[in-house]
C-alpha positions as CSV (number, residue, x, y, z in Angstrom):
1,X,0.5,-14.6,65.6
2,X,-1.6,-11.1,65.4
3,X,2.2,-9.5,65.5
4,X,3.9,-11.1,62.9
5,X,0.3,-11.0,60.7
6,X,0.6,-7.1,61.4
7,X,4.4,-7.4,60.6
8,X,3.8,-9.0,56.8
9,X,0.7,-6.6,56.2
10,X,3.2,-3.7,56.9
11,X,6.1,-5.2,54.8
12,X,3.9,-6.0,51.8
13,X,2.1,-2.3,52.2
14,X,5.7,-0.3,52.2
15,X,7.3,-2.8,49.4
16,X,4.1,-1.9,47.3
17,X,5.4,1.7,47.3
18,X,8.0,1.9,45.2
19,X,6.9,-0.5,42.2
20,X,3.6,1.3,42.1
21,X,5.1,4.9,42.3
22,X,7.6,3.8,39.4
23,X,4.9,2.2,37.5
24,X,2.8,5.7,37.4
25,X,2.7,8.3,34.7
26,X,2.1,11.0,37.1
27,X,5.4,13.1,37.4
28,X,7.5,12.6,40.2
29,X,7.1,15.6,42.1
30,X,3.3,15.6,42.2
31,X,3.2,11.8,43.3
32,X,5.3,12.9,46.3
33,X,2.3,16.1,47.0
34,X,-0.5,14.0,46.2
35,X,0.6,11.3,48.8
36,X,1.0,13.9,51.4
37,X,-2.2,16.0,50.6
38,X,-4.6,13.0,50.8
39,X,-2.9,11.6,53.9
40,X,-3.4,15.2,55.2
41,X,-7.0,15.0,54.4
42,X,-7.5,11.5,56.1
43,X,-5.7,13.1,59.3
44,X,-7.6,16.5,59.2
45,X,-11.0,15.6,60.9
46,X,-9.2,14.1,63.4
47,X,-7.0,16.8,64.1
48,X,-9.1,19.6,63.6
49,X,-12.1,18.5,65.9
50,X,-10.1,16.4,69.2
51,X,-6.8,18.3,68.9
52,X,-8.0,22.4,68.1
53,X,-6.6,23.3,71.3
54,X,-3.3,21.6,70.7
55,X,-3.3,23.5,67.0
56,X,-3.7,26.9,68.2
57,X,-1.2,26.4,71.2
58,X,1.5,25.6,68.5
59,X,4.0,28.3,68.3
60,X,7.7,29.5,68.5
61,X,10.1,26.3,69.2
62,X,7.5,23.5,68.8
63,X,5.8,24.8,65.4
64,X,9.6,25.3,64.4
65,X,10.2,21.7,65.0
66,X,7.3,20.4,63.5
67,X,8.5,22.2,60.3
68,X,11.4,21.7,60.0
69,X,10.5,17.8,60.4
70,X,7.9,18.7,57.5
71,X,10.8,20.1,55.3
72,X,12.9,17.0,55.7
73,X,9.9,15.1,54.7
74,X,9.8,17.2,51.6
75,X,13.2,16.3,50.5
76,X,13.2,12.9,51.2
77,X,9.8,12.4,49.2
78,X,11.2,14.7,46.3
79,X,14.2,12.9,46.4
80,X,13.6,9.5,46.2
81,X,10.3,9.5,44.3
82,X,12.7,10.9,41.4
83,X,15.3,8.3,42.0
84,X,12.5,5.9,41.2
85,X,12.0,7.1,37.7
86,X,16.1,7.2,37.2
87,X,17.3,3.9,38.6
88,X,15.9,0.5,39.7
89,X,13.4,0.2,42.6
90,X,15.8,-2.4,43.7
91,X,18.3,0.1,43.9
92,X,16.3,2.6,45.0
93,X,14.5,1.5,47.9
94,X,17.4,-0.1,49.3
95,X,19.8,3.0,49.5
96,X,17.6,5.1,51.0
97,X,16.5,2.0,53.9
98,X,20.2,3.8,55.2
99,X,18.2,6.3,57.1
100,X,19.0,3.9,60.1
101,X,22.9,4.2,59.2
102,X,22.7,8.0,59.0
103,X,21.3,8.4,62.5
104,X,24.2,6.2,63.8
105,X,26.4,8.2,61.9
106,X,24.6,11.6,63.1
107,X,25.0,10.2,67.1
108,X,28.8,9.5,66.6
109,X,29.3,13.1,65.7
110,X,27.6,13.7,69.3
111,X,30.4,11.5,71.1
112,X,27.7,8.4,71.3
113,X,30.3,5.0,70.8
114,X,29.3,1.9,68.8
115,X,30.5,-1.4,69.3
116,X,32.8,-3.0,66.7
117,X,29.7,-5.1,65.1
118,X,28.0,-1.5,64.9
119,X,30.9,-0.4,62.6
120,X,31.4,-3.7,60.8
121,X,27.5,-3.3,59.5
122,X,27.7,0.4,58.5
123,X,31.1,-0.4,56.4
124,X,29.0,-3.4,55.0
125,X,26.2,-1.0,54.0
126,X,28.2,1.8,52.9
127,X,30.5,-1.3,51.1
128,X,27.1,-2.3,49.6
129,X,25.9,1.2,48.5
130,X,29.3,1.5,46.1
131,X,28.8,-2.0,44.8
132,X,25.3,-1.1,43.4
133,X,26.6,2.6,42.8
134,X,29.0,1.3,40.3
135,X,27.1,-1.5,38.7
136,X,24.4,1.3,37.9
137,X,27.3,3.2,36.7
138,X,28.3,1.1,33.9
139,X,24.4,1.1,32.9
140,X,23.8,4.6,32.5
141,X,24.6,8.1,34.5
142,X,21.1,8.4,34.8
143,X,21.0,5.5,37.4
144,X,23.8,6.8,39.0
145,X,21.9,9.9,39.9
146,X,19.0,8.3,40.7
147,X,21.1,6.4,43.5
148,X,22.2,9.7,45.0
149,X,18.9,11.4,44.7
150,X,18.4,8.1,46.6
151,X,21.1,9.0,49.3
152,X,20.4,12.1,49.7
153,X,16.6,10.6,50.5
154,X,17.9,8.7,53.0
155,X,19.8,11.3,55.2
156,X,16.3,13.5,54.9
157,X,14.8,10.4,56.3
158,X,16.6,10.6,58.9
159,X,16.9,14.4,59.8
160,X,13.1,14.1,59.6
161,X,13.2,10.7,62.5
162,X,15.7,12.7,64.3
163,X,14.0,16.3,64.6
164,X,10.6,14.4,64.9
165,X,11.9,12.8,68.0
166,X,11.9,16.1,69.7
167,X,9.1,17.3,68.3
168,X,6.8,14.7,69.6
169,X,8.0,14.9,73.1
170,X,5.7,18.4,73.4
171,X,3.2,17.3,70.7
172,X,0.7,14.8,70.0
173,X,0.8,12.4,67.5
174,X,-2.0,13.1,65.5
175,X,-1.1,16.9,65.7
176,X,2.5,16.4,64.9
177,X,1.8,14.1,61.9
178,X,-1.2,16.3,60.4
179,X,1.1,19.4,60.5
180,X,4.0,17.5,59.3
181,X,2.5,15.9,56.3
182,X,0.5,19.5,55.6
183,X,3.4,21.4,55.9
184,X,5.6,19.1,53.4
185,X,2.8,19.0,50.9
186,X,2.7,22.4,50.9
187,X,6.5,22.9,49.9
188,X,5.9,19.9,47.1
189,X,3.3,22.0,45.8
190,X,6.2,25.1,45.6
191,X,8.3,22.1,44.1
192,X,6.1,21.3,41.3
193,X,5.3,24.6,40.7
194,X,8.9,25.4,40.3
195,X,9.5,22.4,38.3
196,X,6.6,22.9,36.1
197,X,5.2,19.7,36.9
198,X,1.7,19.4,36.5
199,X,-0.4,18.6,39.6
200,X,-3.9,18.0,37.9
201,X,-4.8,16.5,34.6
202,X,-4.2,12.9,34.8
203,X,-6.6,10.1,33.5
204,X,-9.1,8.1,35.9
205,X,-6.2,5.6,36.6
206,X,-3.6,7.5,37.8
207,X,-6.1,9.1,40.1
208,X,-6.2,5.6,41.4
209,X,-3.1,4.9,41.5
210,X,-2.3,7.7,43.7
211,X,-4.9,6.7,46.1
212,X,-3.5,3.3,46.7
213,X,-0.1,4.5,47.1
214,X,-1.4,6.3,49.6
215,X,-3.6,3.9,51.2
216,X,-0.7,1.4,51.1
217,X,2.5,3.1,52.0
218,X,1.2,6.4,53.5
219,X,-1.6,5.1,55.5
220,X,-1.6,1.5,56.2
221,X,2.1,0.6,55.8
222,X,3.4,3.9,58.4
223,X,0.7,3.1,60.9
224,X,0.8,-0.7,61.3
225,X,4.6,-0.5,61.9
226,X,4.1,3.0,64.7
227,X,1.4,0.3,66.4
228,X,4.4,-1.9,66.2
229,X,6.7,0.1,67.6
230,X,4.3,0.6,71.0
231,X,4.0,-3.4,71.3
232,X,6.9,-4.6,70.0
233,X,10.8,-4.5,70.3
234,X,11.9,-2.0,67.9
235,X,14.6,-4.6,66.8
236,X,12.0,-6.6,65.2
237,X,10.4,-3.8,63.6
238,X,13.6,-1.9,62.4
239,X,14.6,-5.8,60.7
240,X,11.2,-6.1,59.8
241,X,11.5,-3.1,57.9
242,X,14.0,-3.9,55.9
243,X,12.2,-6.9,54.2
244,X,10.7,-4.0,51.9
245,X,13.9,-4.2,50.4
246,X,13.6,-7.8,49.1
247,X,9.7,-7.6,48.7
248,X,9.9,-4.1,46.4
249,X,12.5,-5.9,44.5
250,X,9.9,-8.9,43.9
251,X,7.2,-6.8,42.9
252,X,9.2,-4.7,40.5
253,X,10.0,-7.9,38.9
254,X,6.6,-8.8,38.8
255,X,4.9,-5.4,38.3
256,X,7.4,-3.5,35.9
257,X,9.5,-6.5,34.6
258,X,12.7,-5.0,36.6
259,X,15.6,-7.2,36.9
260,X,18.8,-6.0,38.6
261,X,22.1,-7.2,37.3
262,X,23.7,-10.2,39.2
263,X,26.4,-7.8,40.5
264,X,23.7,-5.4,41.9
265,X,21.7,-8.2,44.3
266,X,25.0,-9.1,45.7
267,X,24.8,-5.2,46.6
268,X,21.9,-5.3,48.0
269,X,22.4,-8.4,49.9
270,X,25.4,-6.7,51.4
271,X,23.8,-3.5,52.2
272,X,21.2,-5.3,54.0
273,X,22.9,-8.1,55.9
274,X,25.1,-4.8,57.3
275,X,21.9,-2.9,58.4
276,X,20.5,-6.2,60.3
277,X,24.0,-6.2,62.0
278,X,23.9,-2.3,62.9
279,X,20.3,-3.1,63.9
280,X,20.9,-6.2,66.4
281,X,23.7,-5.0,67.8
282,X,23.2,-1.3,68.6
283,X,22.6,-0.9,71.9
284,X,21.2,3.0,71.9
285,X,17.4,3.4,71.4
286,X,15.8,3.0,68.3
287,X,13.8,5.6,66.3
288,X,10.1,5.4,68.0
289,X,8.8,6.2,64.5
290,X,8.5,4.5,61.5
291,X,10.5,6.1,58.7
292,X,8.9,7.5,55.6
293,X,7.9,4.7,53.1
């Protein structure tokens, strides 16, 4: 009873993410920083005091790792944020859920072999990806970008779980995560600057707003799924996971008044009824980590 409690607090944490993100007036770029600055913040103390040692014994391959983990963090949360502002959450949060696909994809280049229900979910997926890609399409190019800022969201997603899982064989978690999130602040702080998107400035609210996305999706939603992961099959988790796509879609309904074109849920639907089949019947270990929400 505790687990599946844990499980819906988690699902309704990361589907919150999205809707609130795309409800915000704070541009795109600077959500993404903000997120990763104050969960840096929360993790510094920690860090800093029980792990110093650990911090200063970082160097050459495993500070390399860690980094490069942080950059893929950067994309994916400079991606996708902007996808939110471009196309439907729907859409959004649904295309980038194919981190899992990407890593399949990623250990079939390294001669790994997948059963034919393995393949039969990914061509579903991909299948449902061009179903929503073209119903966005024929609403505006500006969705259709949006879905491939999405993509390309996902496969960071994924380069991040990947390289992460090496990291964190040498590294603790708490160390990993604070130099993670620092390091992919500081490169959305670059971003924005780059962009010329403001990073300061914004009324009471959106101050607010950025501290529950935070608290939500950052902080609440990551962590009660990586407790998860350490008690529970990651089968349940990964499907678990993929109820955010459903639940952001109800609270963009409910929040911003979103509501995809018939065409579009049948997308979705596909997409995920091929990730639960890549899910339940891949038999090569799942990602210890919880993927960015």
């Amino acid at each position: 009873m505790r687990t599946l409690l844990l499980m819906a607090v988690g699902v309704v944490a990361v589907s919150l993410s999205g809707p609130l993100m795309a409800y915000a007036v704070v541009p795109p770029l600077a959500i993404a920083f903000w997120r990763n600055a104050l969960a840096t913040a929360v993790l510094a103390p920690g860090a800093v005091v029980r792990r110093r040692d650990e911090l200063r014994e970082m160097r050459g391959r495993r500070l390399g790792l860690v980094l490069l983990s942080g950059l893929m963090l950067a994309i994916h949360f400079g991606t996708w944020v902007t996808s939110l502002f471009l196309t439907s959450v729907s859409s959004a949060t649904a295309i980038v859920c194919l981190q899992l696909a990407w890593i399949v994809l990623w250990q079939m280049t390294r001669g790994e072999r997948f059963g034919g229900r393995v393949l039969t979910g990914l061509a579903l997926a991909f299948a449902g990806v061009l179903v929503v890609s073209g119903v966005d399409f024929t609403l505006s190019t500006r969705a259709l970008v949006g879905d491939l800022l999405a993509l390309v969201g996902g496969m960071a997603a994924a380069a991040y779980t990947v390289i992460g899982g090496h990291a964190r064989q040498h590294t603790s978690t708490t160390t990993y995560t604070f130099v993670c999130y620092g390091s992919c602040a500081a490169l959305l702080a670059v971003a924005c600057l780059v962009a010329g998107q403001d990073l300061a400035g914004y009324p009471a609210s959106q101050w607010a707003l950025l501290v529950a996305v935070t608290a939500t999706a950052q902080l609440m939603g990551h962590s009660v799924f990586n407790h998860l992961l350490a008690t529970t099959s990651p089968v349940y988790v990964s499907l678990a996971l993929l109820l955010e796509v459903p639940g952001a879609s109800l609270l963009a309904a409910l929040i911003l008044g979103q509501q995809p074109p018939a065409a579009a849920l049948v997308g979705l639907a596909v997409m995920v009824a091929g990730m639960a089949l890549v899910i339940v019947s891949n038999r090569t270990p799942l990602p210890e980590e919880a993927p960015p929400a």
